[in-house]
C-alpha positions as a Markdown table, in Angstrom:
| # | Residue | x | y | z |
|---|---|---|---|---|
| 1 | Unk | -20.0 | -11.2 | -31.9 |
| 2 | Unk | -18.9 | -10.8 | -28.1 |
| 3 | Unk | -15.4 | -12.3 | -27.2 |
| 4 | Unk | -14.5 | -10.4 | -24.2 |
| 5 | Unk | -17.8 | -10.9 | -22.5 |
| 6 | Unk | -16.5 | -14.2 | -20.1 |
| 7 | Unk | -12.8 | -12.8 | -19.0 |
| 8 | Unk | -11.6 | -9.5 | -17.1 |
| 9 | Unk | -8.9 | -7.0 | -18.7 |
| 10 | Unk | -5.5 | -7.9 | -18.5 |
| 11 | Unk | -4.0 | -6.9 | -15.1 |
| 12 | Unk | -7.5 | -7.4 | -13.3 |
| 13 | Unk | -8.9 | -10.3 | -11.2 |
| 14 | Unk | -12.5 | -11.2 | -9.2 |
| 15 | Unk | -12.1 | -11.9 | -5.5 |
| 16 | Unk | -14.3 | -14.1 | -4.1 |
| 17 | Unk | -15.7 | -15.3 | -0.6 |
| 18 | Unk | -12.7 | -15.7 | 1.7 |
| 19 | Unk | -10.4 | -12.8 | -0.4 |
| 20 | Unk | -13.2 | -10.6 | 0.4 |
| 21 | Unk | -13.2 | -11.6 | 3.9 |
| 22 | Unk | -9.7 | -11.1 | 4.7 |
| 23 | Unk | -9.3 | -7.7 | 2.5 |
| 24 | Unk | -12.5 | -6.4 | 4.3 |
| 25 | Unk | -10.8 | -7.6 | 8.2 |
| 26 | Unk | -6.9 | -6.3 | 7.6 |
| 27 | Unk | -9.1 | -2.9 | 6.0 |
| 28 | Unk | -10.9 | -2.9 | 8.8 |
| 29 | Unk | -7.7 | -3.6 | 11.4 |
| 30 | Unk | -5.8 | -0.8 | 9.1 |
| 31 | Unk | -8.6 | 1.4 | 9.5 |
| 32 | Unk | -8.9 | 1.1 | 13.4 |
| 33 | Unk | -4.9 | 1.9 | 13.7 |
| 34 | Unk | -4.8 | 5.1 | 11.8 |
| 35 | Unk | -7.8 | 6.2 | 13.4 |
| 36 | Unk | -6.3 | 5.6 | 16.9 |
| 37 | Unk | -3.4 | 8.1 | 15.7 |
| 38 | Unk | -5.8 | 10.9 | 14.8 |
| 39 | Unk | -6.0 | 10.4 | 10.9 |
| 40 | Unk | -9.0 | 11.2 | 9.0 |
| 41 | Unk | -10.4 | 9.6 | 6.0 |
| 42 | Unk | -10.7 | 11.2 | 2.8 |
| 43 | Unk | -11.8 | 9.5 | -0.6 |
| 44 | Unk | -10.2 | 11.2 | -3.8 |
| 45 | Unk | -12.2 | 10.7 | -7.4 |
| 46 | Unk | -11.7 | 7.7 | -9.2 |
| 47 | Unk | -11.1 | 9.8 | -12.4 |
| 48 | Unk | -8.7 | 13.0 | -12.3 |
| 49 | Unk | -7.3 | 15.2 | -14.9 |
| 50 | Unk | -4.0 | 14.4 | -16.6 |
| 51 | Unk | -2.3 | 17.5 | -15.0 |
| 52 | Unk | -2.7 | 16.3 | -11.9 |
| 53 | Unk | 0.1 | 13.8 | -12.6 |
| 54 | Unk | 2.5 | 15.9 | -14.4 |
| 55 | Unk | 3.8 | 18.1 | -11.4 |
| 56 | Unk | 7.7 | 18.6 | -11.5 |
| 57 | Unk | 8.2 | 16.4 | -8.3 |
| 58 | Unk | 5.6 | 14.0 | -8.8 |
| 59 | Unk | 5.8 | 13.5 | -12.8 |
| 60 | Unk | 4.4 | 10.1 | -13.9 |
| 61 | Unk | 5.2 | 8.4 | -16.8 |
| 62 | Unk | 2.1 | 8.8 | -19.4 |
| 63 | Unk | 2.9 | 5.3 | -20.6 |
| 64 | Unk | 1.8 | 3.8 | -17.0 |
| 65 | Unk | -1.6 | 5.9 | -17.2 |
| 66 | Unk | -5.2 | 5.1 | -18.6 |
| 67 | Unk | -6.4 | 8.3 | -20.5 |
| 68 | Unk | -9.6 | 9.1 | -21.2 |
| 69 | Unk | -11.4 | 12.4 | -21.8 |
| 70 | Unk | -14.7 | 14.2 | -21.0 |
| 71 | Unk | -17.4 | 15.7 | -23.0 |
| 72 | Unk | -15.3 | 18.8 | -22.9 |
| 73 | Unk | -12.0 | 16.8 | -24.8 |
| 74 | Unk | -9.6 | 17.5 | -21.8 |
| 75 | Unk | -7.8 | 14.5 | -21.0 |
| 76 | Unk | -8.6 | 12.2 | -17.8 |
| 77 | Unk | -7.0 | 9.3 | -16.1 |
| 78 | Unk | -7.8 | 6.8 | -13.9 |
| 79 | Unk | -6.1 | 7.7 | -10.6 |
| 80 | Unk | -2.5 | 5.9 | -11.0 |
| 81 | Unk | -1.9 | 6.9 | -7.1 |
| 82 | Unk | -3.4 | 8.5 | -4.1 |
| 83 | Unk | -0.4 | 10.9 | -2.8 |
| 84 | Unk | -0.9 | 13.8 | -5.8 |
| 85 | Unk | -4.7 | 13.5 | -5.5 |
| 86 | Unk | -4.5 | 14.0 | -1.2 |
| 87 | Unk | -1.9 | 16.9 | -2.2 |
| 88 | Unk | -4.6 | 18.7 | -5.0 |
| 89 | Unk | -6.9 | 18.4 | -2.1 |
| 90 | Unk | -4.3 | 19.5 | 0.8 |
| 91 | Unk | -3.7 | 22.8 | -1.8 |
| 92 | Unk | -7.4 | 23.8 | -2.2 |
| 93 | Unk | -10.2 | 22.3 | -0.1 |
| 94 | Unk | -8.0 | 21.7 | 3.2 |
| 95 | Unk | -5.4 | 24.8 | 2.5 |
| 96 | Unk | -7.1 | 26.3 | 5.4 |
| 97 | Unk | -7.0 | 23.4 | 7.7 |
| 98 | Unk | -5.0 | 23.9 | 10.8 |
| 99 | Unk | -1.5 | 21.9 | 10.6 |
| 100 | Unk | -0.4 | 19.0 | 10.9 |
| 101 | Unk | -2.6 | 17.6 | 8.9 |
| 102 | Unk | -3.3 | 13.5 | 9.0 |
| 103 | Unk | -5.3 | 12.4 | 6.6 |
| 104 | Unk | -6.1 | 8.3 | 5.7 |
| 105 | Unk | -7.5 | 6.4 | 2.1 |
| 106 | Unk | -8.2 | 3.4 | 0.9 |
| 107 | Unk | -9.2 | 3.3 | -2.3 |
| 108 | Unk | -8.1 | 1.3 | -5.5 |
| 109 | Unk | -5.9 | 2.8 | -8.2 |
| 110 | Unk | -5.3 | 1.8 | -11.9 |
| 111 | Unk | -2.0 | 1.6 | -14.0 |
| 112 | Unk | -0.4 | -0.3 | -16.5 |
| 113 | Unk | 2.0 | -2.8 | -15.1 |
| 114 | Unk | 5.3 | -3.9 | -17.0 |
| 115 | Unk | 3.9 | -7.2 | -19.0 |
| 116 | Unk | 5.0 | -10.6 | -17.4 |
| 117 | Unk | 5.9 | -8.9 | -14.4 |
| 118 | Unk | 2.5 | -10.5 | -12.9 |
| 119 | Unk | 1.2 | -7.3 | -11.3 |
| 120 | Unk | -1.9 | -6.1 | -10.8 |
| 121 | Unk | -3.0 | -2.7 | -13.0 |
| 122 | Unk | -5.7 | -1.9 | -10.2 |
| 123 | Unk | -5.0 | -1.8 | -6.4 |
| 124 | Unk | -6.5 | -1.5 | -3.7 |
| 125 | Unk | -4.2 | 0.7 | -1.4 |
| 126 | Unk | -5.1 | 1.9 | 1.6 |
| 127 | Unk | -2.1 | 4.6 | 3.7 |
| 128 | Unk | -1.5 | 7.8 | 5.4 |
| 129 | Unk | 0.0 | 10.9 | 4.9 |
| 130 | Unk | 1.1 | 13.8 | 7.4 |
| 131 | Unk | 1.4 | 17.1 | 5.9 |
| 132 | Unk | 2.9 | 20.3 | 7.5 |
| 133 | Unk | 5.5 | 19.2 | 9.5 |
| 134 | Unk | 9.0 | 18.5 | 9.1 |
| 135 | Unk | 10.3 | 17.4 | 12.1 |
| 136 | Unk | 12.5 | 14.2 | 13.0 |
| 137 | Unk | 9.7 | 13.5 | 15.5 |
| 138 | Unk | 7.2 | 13.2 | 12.5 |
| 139 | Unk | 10.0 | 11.0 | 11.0 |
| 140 | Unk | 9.5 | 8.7 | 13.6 |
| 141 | Unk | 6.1 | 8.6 | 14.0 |
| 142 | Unk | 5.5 | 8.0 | 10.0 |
| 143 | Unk | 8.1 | 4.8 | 10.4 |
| 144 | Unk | 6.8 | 3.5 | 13.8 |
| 145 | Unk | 3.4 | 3.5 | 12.4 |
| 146 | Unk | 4.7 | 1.5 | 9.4 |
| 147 | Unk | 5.9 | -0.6 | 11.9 |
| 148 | Unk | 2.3 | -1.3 | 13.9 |
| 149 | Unk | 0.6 | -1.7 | 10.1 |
| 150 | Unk | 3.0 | -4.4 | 8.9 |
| 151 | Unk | 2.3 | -6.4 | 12.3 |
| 152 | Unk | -1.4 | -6.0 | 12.0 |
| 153 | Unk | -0.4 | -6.9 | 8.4 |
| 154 | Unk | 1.6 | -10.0 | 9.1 |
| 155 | Unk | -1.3 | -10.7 | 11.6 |
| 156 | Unk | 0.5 | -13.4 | 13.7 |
| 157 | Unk | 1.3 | -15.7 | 10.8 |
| 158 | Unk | 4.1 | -13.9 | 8.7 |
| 159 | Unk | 7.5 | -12.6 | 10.2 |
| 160 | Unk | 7.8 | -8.7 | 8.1 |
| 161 | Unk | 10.9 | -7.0 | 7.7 |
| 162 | Unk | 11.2 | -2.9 | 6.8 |
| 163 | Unk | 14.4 | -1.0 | 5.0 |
| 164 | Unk | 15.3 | 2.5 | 5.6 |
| 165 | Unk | 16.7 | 4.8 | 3.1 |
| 166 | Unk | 17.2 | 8.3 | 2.3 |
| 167 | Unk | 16.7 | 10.5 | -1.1 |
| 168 | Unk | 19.2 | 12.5 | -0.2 |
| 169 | Unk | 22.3 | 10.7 | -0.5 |
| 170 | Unk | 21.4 | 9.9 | -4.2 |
| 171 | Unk | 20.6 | 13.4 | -4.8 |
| 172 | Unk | 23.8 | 14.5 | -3.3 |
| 173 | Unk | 25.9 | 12.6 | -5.5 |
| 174 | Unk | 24.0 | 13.2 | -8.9 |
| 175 | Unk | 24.1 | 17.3 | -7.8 |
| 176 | Unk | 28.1 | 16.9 | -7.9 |
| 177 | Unk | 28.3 | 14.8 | -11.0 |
| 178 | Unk | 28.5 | 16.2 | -14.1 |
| 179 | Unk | 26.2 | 14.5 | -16.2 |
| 180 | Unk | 23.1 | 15.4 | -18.7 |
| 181 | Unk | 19.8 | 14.4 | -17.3 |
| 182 | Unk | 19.2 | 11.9 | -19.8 |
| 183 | Unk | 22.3 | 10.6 | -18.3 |
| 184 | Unk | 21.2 | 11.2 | -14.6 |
| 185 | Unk | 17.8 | 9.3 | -15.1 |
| 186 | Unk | 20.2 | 6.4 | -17.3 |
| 187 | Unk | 22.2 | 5.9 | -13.7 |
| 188 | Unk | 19.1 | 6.3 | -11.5 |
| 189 | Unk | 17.0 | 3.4 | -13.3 |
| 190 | Unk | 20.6 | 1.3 | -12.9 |
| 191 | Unk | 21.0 | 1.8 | -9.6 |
| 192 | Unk | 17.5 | 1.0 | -8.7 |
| 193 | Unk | 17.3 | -2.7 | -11.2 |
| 194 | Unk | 20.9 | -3.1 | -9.4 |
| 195 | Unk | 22.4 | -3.4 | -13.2 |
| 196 | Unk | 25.9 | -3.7 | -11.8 |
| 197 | Unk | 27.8 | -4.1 | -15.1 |
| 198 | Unk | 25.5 | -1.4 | -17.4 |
| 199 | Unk | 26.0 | 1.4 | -14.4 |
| 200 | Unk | 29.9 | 0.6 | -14.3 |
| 201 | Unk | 30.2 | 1.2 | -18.3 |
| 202 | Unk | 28.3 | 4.6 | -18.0 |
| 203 | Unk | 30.1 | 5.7 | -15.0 |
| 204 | Unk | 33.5 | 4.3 | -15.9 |
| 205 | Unk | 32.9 | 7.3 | -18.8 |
| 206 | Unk | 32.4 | 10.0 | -16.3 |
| 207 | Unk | 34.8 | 12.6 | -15.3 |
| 208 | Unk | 34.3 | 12.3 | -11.8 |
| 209 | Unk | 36.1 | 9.3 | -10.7 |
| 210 | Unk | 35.5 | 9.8 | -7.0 |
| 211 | Unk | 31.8 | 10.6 | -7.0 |
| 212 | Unk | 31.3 | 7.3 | -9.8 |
| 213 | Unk | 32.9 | 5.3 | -7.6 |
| 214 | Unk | 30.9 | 6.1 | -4.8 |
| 215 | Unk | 27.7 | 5.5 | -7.3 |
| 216 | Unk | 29.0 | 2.4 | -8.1 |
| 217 | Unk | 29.0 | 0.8 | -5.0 |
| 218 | Unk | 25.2 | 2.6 | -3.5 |
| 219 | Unk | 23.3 | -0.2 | -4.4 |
| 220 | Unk | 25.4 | -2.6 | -2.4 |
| 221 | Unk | 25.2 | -0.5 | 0.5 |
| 222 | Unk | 22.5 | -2.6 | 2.0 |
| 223 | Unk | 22.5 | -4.4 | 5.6 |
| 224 | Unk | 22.6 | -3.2 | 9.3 |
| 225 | Unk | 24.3 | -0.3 | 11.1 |
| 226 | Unk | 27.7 | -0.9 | 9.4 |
| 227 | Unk | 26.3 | 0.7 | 6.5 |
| 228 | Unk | 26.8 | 4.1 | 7.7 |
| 229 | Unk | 30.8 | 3.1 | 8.2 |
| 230 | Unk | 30.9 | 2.1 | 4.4 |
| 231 | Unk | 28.5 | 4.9 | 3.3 |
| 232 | Unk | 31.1 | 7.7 | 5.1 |
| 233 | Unk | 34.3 | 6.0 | 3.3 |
| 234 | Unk | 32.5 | 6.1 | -0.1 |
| 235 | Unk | 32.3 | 10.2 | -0.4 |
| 236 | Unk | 31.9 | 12.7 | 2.1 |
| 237 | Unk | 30.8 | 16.6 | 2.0 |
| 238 | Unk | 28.8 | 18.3 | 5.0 |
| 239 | Unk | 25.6 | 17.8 | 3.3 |
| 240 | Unk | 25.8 | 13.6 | 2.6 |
| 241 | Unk | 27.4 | 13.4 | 6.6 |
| 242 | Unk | 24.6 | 15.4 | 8.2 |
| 243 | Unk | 21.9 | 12.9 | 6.0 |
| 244 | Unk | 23.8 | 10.0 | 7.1 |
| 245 | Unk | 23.8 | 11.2 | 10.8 |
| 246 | Unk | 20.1 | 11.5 | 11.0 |
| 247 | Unk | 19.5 | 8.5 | 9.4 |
| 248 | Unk | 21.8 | 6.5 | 11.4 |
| 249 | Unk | 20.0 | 8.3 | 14.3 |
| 250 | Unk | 16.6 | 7.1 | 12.9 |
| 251 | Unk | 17.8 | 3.6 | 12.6 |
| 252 | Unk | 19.1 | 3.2 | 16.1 |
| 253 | Unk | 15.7 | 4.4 | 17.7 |
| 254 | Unk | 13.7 | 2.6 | 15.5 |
| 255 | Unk | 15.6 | -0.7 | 16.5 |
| 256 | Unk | 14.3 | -0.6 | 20.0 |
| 257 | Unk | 10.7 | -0.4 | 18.3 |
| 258 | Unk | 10.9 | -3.4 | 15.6 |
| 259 | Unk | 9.5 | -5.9 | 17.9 |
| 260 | Unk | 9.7 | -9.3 | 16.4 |
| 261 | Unk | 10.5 | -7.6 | 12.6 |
| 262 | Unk | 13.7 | -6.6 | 11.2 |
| 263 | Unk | 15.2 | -3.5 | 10.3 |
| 264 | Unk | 17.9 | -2.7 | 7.7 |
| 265 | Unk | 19.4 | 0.4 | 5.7 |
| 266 | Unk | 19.4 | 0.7 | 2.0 |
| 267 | Unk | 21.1 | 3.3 | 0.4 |
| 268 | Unk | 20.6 | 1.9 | -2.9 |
| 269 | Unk | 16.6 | 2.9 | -2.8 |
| 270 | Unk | 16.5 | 5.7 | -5.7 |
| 271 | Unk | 12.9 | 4.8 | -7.0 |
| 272 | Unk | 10.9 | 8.3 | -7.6 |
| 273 | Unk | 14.5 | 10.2 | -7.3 |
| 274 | Unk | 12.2 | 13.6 | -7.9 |
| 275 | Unk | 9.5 | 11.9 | -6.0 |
| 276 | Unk | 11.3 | 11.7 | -2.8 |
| 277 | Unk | 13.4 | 14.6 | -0.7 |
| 278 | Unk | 14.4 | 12.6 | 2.7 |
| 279 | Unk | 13.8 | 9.3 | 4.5 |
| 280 | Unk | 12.3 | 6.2 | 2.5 |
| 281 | Unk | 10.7 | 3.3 | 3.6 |
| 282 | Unk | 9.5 | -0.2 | 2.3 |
| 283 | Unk | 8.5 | -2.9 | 4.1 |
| 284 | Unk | 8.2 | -6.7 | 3.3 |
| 285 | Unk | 5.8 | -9.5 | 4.1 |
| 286 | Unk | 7.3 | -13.0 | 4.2 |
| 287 | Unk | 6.3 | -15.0 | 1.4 |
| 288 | Unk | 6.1 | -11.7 | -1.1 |
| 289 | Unk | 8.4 | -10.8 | -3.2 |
| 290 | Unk | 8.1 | -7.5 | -3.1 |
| 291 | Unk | 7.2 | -5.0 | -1.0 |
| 292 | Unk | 3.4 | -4.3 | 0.5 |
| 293 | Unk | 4.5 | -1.1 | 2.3 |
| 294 | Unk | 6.4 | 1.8 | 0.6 |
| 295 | Unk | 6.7 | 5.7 | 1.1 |
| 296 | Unk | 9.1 | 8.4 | 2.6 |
| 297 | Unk | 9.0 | 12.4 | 2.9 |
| 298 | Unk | 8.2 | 14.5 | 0.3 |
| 299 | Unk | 8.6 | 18.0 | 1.0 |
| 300 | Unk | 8.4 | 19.4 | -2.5 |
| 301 | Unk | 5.5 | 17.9 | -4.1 |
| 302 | Unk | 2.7 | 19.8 | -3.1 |
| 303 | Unk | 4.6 | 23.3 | -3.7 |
| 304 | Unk | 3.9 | 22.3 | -7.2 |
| 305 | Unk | -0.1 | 22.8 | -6.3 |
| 306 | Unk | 0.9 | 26.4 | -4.5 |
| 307 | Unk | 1.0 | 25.4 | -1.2 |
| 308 | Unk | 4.8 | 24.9 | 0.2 |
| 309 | Unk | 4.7 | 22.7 | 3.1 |
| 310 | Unk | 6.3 | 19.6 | 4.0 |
| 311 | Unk | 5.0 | 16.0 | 4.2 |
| 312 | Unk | 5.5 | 12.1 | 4.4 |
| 313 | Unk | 3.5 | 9.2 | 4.5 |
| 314 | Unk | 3.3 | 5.7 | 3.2 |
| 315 | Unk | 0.6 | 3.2 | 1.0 |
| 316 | Unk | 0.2 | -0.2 | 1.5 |
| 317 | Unk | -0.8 | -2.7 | -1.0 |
| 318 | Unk | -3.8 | -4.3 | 0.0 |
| 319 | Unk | -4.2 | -6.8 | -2.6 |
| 320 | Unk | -0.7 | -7.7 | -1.4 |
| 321 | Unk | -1.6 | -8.3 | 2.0 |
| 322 | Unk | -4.6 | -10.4 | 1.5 |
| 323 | Unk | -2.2 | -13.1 | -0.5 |
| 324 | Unk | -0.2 | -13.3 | 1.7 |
| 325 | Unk | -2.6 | -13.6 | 4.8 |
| 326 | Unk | -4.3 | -16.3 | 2.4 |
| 327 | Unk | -1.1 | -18.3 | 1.9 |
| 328 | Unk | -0.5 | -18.6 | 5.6 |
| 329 | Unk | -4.3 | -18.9 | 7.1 |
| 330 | Unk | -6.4 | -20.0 | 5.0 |
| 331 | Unk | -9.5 | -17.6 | 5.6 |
| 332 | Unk | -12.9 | -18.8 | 5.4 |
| 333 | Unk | -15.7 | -17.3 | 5.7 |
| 334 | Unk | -18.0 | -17.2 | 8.4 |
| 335 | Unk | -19.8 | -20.5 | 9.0 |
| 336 | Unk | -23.5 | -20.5 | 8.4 |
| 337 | Unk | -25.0 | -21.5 | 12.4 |
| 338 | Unk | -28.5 | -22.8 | 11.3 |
| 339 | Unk | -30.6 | -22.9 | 8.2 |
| 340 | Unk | -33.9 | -21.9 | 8.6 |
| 341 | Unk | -36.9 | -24.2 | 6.9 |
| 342 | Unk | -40.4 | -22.5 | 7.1 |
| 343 | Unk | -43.9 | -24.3 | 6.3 |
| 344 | Unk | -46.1 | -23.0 | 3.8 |
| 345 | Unk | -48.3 | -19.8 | 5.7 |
| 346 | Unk | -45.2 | -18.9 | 8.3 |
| 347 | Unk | -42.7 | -17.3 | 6.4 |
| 348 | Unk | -43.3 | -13.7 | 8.1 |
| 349 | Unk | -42.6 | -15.6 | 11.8 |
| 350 | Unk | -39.6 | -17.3 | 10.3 |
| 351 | Unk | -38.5 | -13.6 | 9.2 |
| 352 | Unk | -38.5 | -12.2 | 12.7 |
| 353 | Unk | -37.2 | -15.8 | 14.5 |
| 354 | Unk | -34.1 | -15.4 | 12.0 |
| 355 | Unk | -34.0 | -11.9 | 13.6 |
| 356 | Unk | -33.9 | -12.9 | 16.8 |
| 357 | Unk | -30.9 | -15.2 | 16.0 |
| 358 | Unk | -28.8 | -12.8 | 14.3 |
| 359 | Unk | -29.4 | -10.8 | 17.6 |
| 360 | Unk | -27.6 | -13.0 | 19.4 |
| 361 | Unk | -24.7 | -13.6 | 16.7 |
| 362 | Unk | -25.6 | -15.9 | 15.0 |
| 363 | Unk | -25.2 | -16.2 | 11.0 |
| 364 | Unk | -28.4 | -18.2 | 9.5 |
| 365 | Unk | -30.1 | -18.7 | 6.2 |
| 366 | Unk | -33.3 | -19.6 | 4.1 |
| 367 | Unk | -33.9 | -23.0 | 3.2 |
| 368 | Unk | -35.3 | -22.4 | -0.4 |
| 369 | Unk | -36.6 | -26.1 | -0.3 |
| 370 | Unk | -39.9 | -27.9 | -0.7 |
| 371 | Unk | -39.3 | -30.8 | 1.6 |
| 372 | Unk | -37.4 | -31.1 | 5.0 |
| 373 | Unk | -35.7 | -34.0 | 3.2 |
| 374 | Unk | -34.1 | -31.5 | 1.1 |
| 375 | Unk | -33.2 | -29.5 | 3.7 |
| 376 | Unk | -31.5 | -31.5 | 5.5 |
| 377 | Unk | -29.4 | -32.5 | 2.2 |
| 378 | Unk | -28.7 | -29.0 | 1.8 |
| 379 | Unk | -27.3 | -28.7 | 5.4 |
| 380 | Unk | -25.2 | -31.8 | 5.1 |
| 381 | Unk | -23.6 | -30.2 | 2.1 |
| 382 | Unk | -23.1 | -26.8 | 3.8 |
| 383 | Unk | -21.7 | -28.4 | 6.7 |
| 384 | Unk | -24.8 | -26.6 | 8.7 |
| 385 | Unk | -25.1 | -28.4 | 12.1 |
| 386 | Unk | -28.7 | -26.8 | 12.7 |
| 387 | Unk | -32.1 | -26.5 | 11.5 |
| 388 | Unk | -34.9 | -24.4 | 12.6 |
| 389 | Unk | -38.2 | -26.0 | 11.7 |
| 390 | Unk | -41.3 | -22.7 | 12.0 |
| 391 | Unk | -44.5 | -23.6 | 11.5 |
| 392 | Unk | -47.3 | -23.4 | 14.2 |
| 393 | Unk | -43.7 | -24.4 | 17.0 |
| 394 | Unk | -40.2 | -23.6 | 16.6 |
| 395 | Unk | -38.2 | -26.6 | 16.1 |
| 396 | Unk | -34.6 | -27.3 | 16.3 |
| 397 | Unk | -33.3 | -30.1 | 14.5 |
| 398 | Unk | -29.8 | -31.5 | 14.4 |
């Protein structure tokens, strides 16, 4: 007895008509951007194997995966992400390439979402990454690009908004602290859910009252250029002054590039601690939630595929996106111009006239009918303001 035959899998949806119309135009607008910026396209497999996910930077938890195996027996999953595929890739096929390298996806990937959290397990994502140079200039042009996506994004309709951050502030502190890496990880996950009273108990037991102070207030370091004033009182060594110096420099020329969007600094942005070496950035769509638009530099990652150079780049969540563009527009899709009824002997000429038509831009259709009665019917039902009558003439009918 079937009883899965009429639903999809948890986590999974069908798009229809207008959500594949405006996921297909803000690819397509995505698309034209990166390509204007010299990135190339690349398409990673669908299925990869399980090591590919367990690098020491870019470990991700098995419990978020779907496994599988092959005829062999050795253990598959379903892409979770596109950045350690385009680093396997970077390592072998493209470890000859001349650098930078800029390379663009969009493809959809597949893991298990926290239940009642309402997220998707498979997304569509579409991003960039620039690998083999580590220069503030890079910086810039990763975040500015961000920028230009989140308007084309927002497409007129939506104001955005984009945080900045830095990995190494976090990884500053936890380096001084004394603390097991169970314990590390404990404070990393609290500081991210911003668990204000569960992060106080554990680092109200720490030795190191100066440094747990300081990680008890990161997550609240969140809001415009005063953060830097706040973030310097908290704890200072040469290291944390120098990240907050070029970050504070990255926020100040990024300002004069925002346009109508905002910019902020949050320090509190720990996600993918191991993940993450430098500047982070998410970016927000009004009327989401969360954010569509996340990344930073990674300059670890793909050492741990033999091939030590640095990168950053970003993803954006298309499904995301197309919500939100939904929410605010409406799309439709494109109206039908004229439906085309042919007699009985002159279906070939009503072939090529409907050629002729789309020629000129026009959408048209097949009247599947017996009668023009019934054709007409049909086109006051479609809302189709023309006929085209082919038989021995052409004839246009309102």
């Amino acid at each position: 007895m079937r009883k899965y035959d009429l639903i999809t899998p948890e986590g999974t949806k069908d798009f229809l008509f207008e959500e594949c119309l405006v996921r297909r135009e803000m690819e397509q607008n995505l698309h034209e951007l990166f390509l204007s910026k010299g990135y190339s396209e690349l398409r990673t497999p669908g299925l990869e194997f399980f090591d590919v996910f367990q690098s020491e930077s870019g470990h991700y938890p098995q419990e978020r995966l779907y496994k599988l195996t092959d005829s062999k027996g050795r253990l598959l999953v379903l892409r979770p992400e596109s950045t350690m595929p385009i680093a396997r890739v970077a390592a072998t096929r493209l470890r000859d390439a001349s650098l930078p390298l800029r390379l663009y996806y969009n493809q959809t990937v597949y893991r298990f979402e926290p239940a009642l959290k309402g997220r998707s397990d498979e997304i569509t994502q579409t991003g960039i990454e620039l690998l083999g140079s580590s220069s503030y200039l890079a910086d810039v042009e990763m975040v500015t690009t961000a920028i230009e996506a989140l308007e084309r994004c927002s497409n007129g309709t939506a104001s955005f908004s984009l945080e900045l951050g830095d990995a190494g502030v976090f990884k500053e502190l936890m380096r001084e602290l004394h603390a097991s890496p169970e314990e590390r990880e404990n404070i990393r996950y609290l500081i991210e859910t911003k668990n204000y009273p569960a992060l106080n108990d554990v680092l109200d037991a720490m030795d190191d009252i100066k440094i747990a102070n300081a990680l008890k207030k990161l997550p609240a370091l969140f809001g415009g250029e005063e953060v830097f004033e706040k973030a310097s009182q908290l704890y200072s060594n040469q290291r944390i002054d120098e990240i907050l110096m070029e970050l504070k420099k990255l926020y100040q020329d990024i300002s004069k590039a925002m346009g109508n969007g905002r910019l902020t600094v949050d320090l509190g942005m720990v996600n993918n601690a191991d993940y993450y070496t430098g500047v982070i950035i998410k970016g927000y769509l009004e009327g989401y939630g969360e954010e569509v638009l996340s990344g930073g530099r990674y300059n670890k990652l793909l050492s741990d595929f033999g091939y030590d150079i640095p990168a950053i780049g970003f993803a954006i969540n298309v499904d995301a996106v197309a919500n939100v563009q939904l929410k605010n527009q409406k799309g439709q899709t494109k109206p039908v111009d004229a439906v085309i009824y042919a007699t009985l002997g002159y279906e070939i000429k009503a072939v090529q006239v409907s050629k002729e038509l789309r020629k000129k831009g026009q959408t048209v259709e097949f009247a599947f009918f017996d009668t023009i009665d019934l054709v007409r019917e049909y086109a006051r039902e479609k809302k189709i303001g023309r006929i085209v009558i082919v038989d021995e003439e052409i004839t246009e009918v309102e």
